[in-house]
N, C-alpha and C positions, 0 to 999 in steps of 0.2 A: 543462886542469883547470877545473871548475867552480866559482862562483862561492863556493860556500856550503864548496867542501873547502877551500881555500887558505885562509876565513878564520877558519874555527874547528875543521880537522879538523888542519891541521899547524903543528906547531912556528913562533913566528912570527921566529925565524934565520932562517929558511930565504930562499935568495934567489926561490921562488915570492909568498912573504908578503909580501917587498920590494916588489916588482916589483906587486904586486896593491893595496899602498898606495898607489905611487907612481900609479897606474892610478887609483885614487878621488882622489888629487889634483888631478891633472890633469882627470879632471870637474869635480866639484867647482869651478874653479878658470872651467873655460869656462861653466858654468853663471850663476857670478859676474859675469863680465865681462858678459856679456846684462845681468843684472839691472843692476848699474854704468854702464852704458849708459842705461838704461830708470829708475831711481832712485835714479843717483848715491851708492851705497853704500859704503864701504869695502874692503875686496879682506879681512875676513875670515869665515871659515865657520862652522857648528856644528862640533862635535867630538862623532861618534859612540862616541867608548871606552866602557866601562864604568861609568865612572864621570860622565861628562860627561852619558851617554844625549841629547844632541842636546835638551838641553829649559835648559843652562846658557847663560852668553854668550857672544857671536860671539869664536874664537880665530884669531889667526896661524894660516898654513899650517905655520912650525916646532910651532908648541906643538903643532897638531892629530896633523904626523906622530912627535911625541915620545908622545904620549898613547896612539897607534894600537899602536907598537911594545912599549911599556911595558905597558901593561894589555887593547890587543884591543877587537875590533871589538862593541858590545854583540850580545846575544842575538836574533837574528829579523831582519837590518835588510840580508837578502841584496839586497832594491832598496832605492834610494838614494833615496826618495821627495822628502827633507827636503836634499836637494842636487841636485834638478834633473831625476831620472828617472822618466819617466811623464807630466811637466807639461805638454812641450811639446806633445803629441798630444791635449789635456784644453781649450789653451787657444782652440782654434777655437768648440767649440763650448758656451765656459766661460756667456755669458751665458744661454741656454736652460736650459741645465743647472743654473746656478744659480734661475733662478726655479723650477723642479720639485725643485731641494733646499730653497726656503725652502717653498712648497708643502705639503712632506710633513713638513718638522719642525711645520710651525704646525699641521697634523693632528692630528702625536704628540703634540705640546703638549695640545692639546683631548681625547683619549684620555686621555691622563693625568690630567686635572683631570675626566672624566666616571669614573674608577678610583678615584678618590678619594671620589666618593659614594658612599654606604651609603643602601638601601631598609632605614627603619626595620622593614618587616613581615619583614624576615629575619632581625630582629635574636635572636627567642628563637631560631633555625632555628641562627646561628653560636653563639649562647651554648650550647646544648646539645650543641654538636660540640666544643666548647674543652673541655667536663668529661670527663674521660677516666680511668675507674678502671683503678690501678694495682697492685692490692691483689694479683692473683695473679699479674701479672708479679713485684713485688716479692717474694712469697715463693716463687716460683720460683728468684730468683736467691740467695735464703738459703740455699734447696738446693743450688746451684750452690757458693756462699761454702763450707759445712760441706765440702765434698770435697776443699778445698784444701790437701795434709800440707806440699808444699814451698813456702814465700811466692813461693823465686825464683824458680819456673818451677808458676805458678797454673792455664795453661791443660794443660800437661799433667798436674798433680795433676786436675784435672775430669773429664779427656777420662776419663782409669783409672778414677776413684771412678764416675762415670756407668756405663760400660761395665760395670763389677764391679757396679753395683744391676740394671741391662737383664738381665745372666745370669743374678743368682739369682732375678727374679723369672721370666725365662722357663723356668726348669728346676722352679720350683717348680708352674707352671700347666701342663707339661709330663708332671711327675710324679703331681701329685693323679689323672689321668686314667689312668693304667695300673695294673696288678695286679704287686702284690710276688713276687718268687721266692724261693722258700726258705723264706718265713716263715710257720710255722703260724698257723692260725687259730683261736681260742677257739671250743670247742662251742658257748659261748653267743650268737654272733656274729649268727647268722642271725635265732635267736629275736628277741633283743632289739632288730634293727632290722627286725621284722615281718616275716619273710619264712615264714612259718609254721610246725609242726613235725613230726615224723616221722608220728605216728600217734596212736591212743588204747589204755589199758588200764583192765581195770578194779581197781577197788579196793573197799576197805569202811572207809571212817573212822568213828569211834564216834561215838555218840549226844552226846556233848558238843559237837565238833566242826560235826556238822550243827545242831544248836541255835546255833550259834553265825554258821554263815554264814545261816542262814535268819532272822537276827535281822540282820544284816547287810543282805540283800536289803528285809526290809520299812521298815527306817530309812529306806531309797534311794526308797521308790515313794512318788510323789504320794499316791494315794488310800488308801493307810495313814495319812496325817499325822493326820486327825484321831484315828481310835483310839489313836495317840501319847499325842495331847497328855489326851484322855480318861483315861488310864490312870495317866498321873504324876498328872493332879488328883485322882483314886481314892487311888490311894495317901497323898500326903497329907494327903487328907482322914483318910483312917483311921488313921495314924501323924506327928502334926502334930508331935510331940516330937521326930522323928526327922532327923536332918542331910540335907544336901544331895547328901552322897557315898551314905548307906547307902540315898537313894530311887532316886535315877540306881544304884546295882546290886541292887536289888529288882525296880525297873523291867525291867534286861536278862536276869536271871533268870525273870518270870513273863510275861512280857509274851507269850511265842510262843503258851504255851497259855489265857493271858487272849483273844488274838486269837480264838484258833481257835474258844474257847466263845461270842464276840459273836458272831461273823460268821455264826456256826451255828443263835444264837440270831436272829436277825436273818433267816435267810435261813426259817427256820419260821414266823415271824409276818406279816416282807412278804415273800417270796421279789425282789419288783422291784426292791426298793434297793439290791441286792445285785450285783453287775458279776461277770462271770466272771472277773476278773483278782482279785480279791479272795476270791472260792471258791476258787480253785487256792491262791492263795496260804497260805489257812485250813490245808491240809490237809498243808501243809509236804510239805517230800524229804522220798525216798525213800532205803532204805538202800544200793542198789546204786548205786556211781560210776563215773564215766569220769575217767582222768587222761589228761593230754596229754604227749605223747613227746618228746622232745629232737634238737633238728636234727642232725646229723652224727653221727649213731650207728648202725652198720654191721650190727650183728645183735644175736642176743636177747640173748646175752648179756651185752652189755655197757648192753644198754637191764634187765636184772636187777639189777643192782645197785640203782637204785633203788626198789625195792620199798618196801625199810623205813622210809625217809624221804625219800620223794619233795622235792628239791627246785625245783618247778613248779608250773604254776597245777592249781589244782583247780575240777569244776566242780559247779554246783547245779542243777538244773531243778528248776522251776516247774511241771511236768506232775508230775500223779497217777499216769498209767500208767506203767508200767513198762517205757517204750518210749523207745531210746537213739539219739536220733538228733541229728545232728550241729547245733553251738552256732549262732545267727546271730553273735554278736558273742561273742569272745574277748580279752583282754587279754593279748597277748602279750609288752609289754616290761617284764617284772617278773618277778626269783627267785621272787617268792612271792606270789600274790594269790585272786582268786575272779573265775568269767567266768561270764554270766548266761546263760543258753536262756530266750529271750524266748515262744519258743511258750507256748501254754495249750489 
């Protein structure tokens, strides 16, 4: 049996346990006698138990084999270093050996006291490694804290509450990407996120109506503004009594056919100042229109119903002729609005 089972792997009744103290006595013991021999010592030993750890003072051989039996050999101490084994094979060539052990500590010594200095020019280099933000660890672990239902078992309340947020975000980044089954889609769907729409038809809006988006368009265009602003000071001038509301709708009431006799009158005297975008404009729509169709609509008749009150954009061109040709720019996310034919 090995050294290291008999003294800490079995029961120490046993008569191996005995027999394996009495065996460290007995070293122990001749070890002594050398030394008693050489410096007249006492005849007693350390006591390696437990408690004693070989670092108390020299005991009886009784006390040492009362201490072994009662409390056990300490932890680690399978050679007997501190009673004799290993020494004598060390002490031939102890003086050598010794000067290469003081040697090497007076080295360490010196290493250690050169460890000890700090090169000041690295000083901002350590200060700036020492500063260490913690701001999103810490509110990481706040998240971590809120997921906590059971106090007494914290890491499996996390490990869930984590796991249950991973799912529903991955189900959600998982879902936004795929097409719904089953579930209709609003006619107006397409339209309204521009994807454009079925067709065109035509129509005839009244004379009110046209007056009214063509009064629209020329509010919108740069080189109208001045005849704008021309027109209200007209008016004021010539009804100075008259409120701020009844000029501004006197204003949108004359103003299509005030334009159209300047710009008329203007283009006879200098025909040059006159821009073609401002002659088209003079001479207003036309009565025939184009309306715009409605995306998911399968045949005429269900694009007939809206006949009688279209609701969708309507359009206005800007051209004189009587020629329908299709808009550059449309406004298509809106029930109800006006899209311009930028041609002239």
């Amino acid at each position: 049996m090995d050294r290291h089972t008999w003294m800490y792997k079995i029961p120490r009744a046993t008569a191996d346990y005995i027999k394996g103290v009495e065996d460290f006595i007995t070293y122990a013991m001749l070890y002594l006698e050398k030394k008693h021999k050489e410096e007249g010592k006492e005849q007693m030993i350390l006591c390696p138990c437990r408690d004693c750890n070989n670092f108390k003072k020299y005991r009886s051989v009784d006390t040492v084999r009362d201490h072994l039996f009662r409390r056990g050999f300490k932890e680690g101490y399978e050679k007997w270093m501190w009673h004799g084994e290993g020494l004598d094979s060390t002490r031939t060539s102890g003086t050598k050996r010794g000067r290469e052990e003081d040697s090497m500590e007076k080295n360490d010594e010196e290493d250690m006291e050169n460890d000890r200095v700090i090169d000041p020019i690295m000083l901002d280099t350590l200060q700036s490694d020492i500063i260490v933000t913690l701001c999103e660890f810490e509110i990481f672990l706040c998240t971590l804290k809120a997921y906590v239902r059971n106090r007494y078992r914290p890491e499996g309340s996390i490990i869930e509450g984590y796991s249950i947020e991973e799912t529903i975000e991955f189900c959600t980044e998982y879902l936004a990407t795929v097409d719904p089954i089953g579930i209709p889609k609003s006619r107006h769907e397409g339209r309204l996120e521009g994807h454009g729409t079925l067709g065109s038809k035509m129509i005839s809006p009244s004379a009110e109506l046209c007056d009214r988006a063509h009064l629209f368009v020329l509010q919108h265009m740069t080189e109208v503004d001045p005849y704008l602003k021309e027109h209200i000071a007209l008016i004021r001038q010539m009804h100075p009594l008259k409120s701020g509301k009844w000029v501004t709708n006197e204003h949108n009431r004359s103003f299509g056919r005030w334009f159209k006799e300047r710009v008329m009158s203007q283009l006879s005297q200098r025909p040059d100042v006159v821009s073609n975008t401002l002659k088209w404009l003079a001479y207003g729509p036309d009565m025939p229109r184009r309306i715009l169709g409605i995306e998911n609509v399968e045949d005429e008749d269900e694009y007939d119903q809206f006949d009688e009150n279209p609701p969708f954009s309507m359009g206005v061109s800007t051209s004189y002729e009587n020629e329908f040709v299709d808009a550059d720019y449309i406004r298509n996310d809106h029930d109800e609005g006006v899209w311009i034919d930028g041609q002239v």
